[in-house]
C-alpha positions in Angstrom: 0.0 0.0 0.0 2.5 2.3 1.0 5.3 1.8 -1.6 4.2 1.0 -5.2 6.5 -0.6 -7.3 8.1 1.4 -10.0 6.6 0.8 -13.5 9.2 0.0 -16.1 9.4 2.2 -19.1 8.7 0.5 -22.1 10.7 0.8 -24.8 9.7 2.2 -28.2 9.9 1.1 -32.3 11.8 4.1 -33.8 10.1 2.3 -36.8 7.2 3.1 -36.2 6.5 5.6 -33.7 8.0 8.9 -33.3 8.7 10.8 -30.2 6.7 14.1 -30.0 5.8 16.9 -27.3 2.6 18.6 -27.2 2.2 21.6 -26.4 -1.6 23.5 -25.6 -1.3 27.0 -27.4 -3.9 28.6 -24.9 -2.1 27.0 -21.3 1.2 25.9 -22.6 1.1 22.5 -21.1 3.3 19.9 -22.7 2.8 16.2 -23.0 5.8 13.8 -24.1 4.4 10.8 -26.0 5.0 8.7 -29.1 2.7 9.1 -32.3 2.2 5.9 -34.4 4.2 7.0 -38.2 1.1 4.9 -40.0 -1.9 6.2 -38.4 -1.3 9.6 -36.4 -2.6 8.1 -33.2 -0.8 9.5 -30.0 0.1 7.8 -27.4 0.7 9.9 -24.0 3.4 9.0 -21.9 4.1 11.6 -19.1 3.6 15.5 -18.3 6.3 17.7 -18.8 6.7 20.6 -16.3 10.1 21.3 -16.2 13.3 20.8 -17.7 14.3 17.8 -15.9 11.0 16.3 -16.3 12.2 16.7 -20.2 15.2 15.3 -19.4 13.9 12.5 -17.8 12.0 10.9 -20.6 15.0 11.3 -23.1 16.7 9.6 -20.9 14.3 6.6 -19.9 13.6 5.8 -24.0 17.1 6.7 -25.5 16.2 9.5 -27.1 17.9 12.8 -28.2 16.1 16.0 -27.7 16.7 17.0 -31.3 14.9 14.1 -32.3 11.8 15.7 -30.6 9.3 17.3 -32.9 6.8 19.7 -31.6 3.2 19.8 -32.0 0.9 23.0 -31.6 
């Protein structure tokens, strides 16, 4: 109850997803996720508040931040 075991981070098919932030134009949240290449369908993977939070994901799937695109 008190300590939850830590979820793995699954890894991702530079195939055939691509690594993307969204961002809200009105609030400026941003959401790190993956987008499927074939159908456009985006999958959420965690809120981005900060730098580190930014950091964090690149690090946890292997990915550059350069390789990010951005989505409005």
């Amino acid at each position: 109850m008190w300590f939850r075991k830590k979820q793995e981070a699954s890894s991702y098919d530079p195939q055939t997803q691509q690594p993307v932030i969204r961002t809200s134009i009105c609030t400026g949240e941003q959401v790190a996720g993956f987008r499927n290449r074939q159908t456009g369908k985006f999958s959420e993977v965690m809120l981005i508040r900060s730098d580190r939070d930014l950091e964090g994901f690149c690090k946890s799937y292997g990915v550059s931040q350069e390789e990010i695109s951005r989505e409005y």
